[in-house]
N, CA, C and O atoms as CSV, one atom per row, in Angstrom:
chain,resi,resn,atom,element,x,y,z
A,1,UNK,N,N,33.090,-129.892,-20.817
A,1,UNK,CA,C,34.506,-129.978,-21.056
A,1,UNK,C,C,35.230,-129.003,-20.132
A,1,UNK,O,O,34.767,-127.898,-19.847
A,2,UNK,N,N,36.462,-129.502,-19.653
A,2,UNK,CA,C,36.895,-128.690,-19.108
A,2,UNK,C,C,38.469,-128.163,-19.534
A,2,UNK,O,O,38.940,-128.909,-20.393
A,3,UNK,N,N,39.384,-127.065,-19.142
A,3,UNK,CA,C,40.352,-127.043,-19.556
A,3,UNK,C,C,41.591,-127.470,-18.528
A,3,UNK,O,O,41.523,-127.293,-17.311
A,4,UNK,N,N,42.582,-127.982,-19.118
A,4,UNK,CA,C,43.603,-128.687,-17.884
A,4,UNK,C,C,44.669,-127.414,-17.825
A,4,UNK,O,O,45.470,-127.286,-18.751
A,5,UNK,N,N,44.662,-126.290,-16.501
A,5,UNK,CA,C,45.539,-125.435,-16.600
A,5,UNK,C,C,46.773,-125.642,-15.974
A,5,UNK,O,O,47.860,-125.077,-16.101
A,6,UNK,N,N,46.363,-126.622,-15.229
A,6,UNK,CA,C,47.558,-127.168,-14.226
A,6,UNK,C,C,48.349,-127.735,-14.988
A,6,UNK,O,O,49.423,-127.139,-15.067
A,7,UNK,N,N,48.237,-129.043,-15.854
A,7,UNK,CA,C,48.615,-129.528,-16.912
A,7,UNK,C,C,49.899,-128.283,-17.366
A,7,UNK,O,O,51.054,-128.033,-17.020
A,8,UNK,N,N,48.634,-127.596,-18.579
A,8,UNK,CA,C,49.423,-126.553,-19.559
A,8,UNK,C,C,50.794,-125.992,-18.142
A,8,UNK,O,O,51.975,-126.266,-18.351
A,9,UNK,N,N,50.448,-125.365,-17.050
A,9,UNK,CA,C,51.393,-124.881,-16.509
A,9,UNK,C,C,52.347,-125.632,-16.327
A,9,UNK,O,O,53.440,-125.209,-16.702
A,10,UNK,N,N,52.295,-126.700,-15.832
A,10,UNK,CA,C,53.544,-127.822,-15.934
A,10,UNK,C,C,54.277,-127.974,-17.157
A,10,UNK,O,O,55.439,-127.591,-17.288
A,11,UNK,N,N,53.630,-128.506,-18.013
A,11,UNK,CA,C,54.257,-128.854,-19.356
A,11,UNK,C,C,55.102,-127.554,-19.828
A,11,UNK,O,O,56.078,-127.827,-20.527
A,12,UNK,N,N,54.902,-126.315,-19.582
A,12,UNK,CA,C,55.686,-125.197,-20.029
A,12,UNK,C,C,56.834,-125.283,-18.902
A,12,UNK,O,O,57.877,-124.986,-19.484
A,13,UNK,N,N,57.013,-125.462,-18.014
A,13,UNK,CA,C,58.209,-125.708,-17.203
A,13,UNK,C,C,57.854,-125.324,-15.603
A,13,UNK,O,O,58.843,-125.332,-14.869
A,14,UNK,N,N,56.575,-124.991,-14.970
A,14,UNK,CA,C,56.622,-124.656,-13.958
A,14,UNK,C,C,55.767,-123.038,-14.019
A,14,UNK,O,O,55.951,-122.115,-14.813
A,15,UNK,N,N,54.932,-123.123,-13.019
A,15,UNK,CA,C,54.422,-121.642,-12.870
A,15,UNK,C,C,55.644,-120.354,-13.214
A,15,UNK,O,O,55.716,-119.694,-14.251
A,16,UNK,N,N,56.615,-120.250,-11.893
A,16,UNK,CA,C,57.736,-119.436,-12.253
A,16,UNK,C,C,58.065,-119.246,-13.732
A,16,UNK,O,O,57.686,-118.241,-14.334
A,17,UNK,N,N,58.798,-120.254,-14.336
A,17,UNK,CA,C,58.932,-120.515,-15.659
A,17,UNK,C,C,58.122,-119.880,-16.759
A,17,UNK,O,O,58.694,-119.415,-17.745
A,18,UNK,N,N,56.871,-119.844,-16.635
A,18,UNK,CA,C,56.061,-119.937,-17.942
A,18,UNK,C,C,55.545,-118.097,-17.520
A,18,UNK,O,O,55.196,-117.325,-18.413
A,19,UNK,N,N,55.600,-117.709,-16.119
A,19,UNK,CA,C,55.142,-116.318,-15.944
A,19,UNK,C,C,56.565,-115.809,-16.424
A,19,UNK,O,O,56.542,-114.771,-17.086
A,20,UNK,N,N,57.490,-116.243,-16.246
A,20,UNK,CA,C,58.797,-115.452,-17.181
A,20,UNK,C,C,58.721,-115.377,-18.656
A,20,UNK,O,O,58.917,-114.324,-19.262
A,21,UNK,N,N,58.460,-116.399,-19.178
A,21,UNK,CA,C,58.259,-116.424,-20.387
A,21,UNK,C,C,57.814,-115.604,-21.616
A,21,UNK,O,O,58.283,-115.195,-22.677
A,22,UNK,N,N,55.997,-115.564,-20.513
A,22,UNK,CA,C,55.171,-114.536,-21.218
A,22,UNK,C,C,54.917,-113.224,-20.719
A,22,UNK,O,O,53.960,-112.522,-21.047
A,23,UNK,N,N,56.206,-112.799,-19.561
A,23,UNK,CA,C,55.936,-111.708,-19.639
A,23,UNK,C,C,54.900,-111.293,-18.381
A,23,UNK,O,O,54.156,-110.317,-18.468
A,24,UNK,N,N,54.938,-111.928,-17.523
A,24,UNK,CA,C,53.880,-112.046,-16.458
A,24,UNK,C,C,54.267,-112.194,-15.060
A,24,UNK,O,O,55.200,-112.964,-14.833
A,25,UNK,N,N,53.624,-111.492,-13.924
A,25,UNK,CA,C,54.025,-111.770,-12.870
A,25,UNK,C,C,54.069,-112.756,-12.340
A,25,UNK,O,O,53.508,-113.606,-13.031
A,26,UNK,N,N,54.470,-113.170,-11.386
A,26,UNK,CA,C,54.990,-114.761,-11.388
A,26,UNK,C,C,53.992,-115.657,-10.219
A,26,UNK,O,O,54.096,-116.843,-9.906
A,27,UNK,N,N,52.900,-114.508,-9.664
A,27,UNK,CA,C,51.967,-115.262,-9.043
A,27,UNK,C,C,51.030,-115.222,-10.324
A,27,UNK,O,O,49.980,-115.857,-10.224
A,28,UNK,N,N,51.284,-114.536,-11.548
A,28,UNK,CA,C,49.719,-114.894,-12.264
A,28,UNK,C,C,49.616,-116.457,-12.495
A,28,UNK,O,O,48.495,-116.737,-12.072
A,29,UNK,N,N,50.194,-117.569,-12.933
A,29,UNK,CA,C,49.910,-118.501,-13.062
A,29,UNK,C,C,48.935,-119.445,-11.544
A,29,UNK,O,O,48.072,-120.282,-11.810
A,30,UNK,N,N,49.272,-119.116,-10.200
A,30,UNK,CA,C,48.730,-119.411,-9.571
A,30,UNK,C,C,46.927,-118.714,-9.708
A,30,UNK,O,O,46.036,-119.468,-9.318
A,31,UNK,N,N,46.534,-117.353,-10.242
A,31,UNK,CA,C,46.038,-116.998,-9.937
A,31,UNK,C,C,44.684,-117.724,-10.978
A,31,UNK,O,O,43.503,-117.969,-10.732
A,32,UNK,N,N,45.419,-117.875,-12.028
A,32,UNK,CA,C,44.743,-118.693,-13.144
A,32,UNK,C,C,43.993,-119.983,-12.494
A,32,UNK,O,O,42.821,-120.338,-12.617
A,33,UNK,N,N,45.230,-120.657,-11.645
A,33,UNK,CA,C,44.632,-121.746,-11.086
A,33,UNK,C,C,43.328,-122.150,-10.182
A,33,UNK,O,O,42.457,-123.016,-10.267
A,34,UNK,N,N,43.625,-121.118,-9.299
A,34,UNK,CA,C,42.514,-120.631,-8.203
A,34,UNK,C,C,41.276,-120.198,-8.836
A,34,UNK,O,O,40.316,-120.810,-8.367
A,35,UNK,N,N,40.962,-119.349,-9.745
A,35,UNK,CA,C,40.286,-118.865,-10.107
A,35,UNK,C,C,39.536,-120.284,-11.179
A,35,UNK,O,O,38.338,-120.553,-11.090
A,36,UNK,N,N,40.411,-120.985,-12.055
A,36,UNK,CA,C,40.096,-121.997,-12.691
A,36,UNK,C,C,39.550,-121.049,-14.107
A,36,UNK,O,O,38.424,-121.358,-14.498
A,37,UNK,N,N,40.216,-120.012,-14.830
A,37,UNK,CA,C,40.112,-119.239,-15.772
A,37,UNK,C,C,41.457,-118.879,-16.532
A,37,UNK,O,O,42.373,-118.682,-15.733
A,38,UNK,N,N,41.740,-118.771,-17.574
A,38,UNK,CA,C,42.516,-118.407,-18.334
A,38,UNK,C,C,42.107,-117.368,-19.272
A,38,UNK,O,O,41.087,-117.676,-19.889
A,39,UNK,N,N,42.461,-116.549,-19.481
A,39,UNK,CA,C,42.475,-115.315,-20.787
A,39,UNK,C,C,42.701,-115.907,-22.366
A,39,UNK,O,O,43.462,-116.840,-22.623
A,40,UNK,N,N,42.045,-115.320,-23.175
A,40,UNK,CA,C,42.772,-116.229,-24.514
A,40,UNK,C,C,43.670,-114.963,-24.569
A,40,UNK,O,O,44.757,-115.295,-25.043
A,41,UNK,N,N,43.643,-113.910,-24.328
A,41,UNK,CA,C,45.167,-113.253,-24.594
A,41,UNK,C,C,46.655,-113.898,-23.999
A,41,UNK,O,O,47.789,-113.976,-24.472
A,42,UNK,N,N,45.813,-114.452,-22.278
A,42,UNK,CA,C,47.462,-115.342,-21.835
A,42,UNK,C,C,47.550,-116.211,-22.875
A,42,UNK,O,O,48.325,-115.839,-23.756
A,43,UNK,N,N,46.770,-117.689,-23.131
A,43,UNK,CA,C,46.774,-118.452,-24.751
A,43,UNK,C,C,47.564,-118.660,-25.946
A,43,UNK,O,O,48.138,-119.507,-26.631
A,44,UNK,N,N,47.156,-116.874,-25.774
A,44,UNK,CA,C,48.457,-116.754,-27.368
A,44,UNK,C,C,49.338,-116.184,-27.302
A,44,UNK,O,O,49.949,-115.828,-28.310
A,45,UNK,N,N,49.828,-115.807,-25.720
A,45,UNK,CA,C,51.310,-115.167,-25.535
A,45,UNK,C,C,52.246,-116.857,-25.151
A,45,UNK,O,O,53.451,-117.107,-25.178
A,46,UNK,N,N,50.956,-117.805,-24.794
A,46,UNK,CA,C,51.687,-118.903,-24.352
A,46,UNK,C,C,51.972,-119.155,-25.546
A,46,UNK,O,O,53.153,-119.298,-25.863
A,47,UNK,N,N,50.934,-119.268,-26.494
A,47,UNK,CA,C,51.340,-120.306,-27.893
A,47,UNK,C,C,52.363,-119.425,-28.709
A,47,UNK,O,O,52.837,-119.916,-29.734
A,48,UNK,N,N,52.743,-118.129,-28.314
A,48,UNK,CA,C,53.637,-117.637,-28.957
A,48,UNK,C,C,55.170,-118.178,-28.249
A,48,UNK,O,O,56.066,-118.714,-28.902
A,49,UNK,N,N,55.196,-118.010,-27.378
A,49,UNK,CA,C,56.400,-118.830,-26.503
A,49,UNK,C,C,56.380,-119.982,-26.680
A,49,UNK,O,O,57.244,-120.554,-26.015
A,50,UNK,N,N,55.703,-120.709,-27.364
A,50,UNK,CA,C,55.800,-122.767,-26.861
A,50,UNK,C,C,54.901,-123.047,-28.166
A,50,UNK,O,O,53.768,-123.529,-28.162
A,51,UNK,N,N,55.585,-122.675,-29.183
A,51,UNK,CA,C,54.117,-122.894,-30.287
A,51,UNK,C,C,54.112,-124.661,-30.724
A,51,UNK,O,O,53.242,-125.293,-31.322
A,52,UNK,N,N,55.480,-125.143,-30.146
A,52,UNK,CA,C,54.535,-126.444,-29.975
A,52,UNK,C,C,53.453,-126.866,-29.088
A,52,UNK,O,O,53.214,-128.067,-28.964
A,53,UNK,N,N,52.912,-126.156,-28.586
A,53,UNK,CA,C,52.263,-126.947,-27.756
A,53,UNK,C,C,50.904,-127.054,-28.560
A,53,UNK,O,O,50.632,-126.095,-29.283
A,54,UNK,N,N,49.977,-128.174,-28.508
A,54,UNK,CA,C,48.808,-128.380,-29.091
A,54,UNK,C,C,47.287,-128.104,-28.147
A,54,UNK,O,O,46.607,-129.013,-27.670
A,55,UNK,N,N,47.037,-126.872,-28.057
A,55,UNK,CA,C,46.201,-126.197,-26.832
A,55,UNK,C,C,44.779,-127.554,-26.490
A,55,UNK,O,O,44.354,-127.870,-25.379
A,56,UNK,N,N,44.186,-128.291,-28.278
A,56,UNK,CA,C,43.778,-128.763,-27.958
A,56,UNK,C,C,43.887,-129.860,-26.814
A,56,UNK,O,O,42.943,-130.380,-26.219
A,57,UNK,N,N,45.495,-130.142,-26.605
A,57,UNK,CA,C,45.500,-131.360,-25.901
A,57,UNK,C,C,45.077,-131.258,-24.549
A,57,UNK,O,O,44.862,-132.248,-23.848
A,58,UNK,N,N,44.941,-129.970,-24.130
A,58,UNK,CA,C,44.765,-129.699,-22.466
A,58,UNK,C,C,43.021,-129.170,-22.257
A,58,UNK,O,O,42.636,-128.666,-21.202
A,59,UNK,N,N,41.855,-129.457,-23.787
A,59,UNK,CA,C,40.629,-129.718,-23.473
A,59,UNK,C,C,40.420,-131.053,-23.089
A,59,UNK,O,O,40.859,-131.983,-23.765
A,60,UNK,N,N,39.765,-131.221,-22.023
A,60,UNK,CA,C,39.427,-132.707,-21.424
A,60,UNK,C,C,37.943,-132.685,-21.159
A,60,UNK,O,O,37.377,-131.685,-20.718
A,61,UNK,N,N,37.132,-134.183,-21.533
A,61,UNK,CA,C,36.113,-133.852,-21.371
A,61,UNK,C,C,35.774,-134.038,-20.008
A,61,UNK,O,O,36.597,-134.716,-19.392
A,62,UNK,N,N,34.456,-133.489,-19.133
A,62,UNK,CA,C,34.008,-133.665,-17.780
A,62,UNK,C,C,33.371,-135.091,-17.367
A,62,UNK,O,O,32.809,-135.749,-18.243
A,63,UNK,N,N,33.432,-135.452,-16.380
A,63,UNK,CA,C,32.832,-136.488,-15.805
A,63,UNK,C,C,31.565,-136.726,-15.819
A,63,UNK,O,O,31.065,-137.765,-15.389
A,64,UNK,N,N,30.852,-135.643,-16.388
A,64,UNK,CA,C,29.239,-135.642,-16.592
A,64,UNK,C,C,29.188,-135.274,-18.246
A,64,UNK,O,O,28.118,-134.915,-18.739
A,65,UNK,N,N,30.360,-135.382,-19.035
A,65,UNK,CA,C,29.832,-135.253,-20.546
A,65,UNK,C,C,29.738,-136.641,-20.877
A,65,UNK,O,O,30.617,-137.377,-20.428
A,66,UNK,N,N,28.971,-137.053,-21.471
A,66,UNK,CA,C,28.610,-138.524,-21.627
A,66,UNK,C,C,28.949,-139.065,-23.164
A,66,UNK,O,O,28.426,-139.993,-23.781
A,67,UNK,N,N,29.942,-138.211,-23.536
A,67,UNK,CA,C,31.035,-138.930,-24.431
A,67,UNK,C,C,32.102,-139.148,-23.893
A,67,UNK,O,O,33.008,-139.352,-24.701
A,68,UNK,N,N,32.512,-139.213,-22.361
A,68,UNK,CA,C,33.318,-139.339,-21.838
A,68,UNK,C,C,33.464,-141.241,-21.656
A,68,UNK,O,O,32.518,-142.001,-21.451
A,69,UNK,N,N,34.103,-141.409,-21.723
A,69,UNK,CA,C,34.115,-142.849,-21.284
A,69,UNK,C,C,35.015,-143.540,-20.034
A,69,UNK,O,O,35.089,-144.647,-19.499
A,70,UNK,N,N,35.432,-142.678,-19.942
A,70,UNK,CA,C,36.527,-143.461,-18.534
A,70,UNK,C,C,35.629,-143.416,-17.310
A,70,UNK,O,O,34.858,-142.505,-17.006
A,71,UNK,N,N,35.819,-144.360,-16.769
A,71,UNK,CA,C,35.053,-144.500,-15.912
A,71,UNK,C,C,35.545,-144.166,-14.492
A,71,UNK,O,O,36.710,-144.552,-14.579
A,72,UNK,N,N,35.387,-143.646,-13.108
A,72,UNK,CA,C,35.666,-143.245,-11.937
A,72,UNK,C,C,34.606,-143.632,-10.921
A,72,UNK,O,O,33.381,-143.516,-10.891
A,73,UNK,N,N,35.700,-144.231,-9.939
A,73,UNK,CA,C,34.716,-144.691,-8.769
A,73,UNK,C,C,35.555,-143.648,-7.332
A,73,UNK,O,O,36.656,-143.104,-7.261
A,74,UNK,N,N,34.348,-143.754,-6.329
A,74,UNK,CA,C,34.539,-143.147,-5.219
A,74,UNK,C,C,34.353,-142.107,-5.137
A,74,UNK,O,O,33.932,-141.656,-6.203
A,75,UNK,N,N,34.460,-141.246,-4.219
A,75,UNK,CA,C,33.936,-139.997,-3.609
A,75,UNK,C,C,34.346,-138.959,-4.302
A,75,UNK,O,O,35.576,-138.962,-4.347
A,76,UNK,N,N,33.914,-138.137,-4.821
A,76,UNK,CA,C,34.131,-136.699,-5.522
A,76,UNK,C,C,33.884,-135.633,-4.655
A,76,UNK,O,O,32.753,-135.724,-4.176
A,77,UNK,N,N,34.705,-134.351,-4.148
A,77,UNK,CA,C,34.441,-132.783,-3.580
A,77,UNK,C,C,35.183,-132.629,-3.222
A,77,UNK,O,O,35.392,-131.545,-2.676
């Protein structure tokens, strides 16, 4: 499984946006990205700012978990 951070960053309004929010410098959201890691402390400063948001919705499963069912063709890297 993986987590969708790009996603979550969008849906809060934009990198800029969401590092204002919680209180954060405004390259940390890029840095999250690059790295492909999130903090559960960022998490719950997000879910404290946006407590609608449903964290589960931005677990997605991987292309090699085989409860996955969607199927993908062509080149992957």
């Amino acid at each position: 499984m993986t987590f969708n951070i790009q996603r979550l960053i969008d849906d809060c309004g934009g990198p800029a946006k969401l590092a204002e929010a919680i209180g954060v410098s405004r390259t940390s959201p890029y840095r999250w990205l690059k790295q492909n890691m999130l903090s559960s402390r960022v998490l719950v400063k997000i879910k404290g700012q946006y407590p609608e948001l449903k964290i589960d919705d931005y677990i997605e499963r991987g292309f090699d978990d085989p409860r996955n069912t969607e199927r993908r063709t062509g080149i992957s890297g």
